[in-house]
N, C-alpha and C positions, 0 to 999 in steps of 0.2 A: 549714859546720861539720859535721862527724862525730856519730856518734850517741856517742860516748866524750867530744864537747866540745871536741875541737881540730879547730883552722882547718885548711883544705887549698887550692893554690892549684891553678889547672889555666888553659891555653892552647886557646879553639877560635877556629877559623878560618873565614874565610867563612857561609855558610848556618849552619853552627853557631855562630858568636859572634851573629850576628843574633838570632838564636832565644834563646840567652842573656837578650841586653841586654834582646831585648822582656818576657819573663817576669819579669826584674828589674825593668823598669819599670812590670810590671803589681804589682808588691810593695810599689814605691815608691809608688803611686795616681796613676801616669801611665798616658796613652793617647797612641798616634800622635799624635795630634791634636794633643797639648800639643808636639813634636817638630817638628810645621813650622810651616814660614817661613810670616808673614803672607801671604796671597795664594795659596795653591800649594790645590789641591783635591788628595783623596785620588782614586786612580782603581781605577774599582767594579772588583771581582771579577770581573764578565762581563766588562768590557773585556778583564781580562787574558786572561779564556777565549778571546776573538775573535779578540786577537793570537796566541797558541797556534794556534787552527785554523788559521790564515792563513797563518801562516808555516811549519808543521806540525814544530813542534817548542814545547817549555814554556818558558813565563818564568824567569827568575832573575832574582836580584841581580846577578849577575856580567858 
């Protein structure tokens, strides 16, 4: 919603619709958490770092 009261729609893609939905879902009073499948562990931050050095390039979603 605008600061004048009217709606506006907008299209993101990738890394940015993620980012979106998460922020949304932090508005709605969801976490990840609430988001997955019974069983699945979230995987720590370092890992991801690990993986990064390793393969010497960054994680994505993609």
């Amino acid at each position: 919603m605008t600061a004048a009261g009217s709606t506006e729609k907008a299209v993101y893609e990738r890394g940015d619709a993620r980012h979106i939905a998460h922020e949304i879902d932090h508005l709605d009073g969801l976490l990840l958490m609430d988001r997955m499948r019974p069983g699945v562990r979230p995987v720590p931050v370092e890992e991801y770092r690990r993986t990064a050095e390793a393969t010497g390039r960054p994680w994505s979603y993609e």
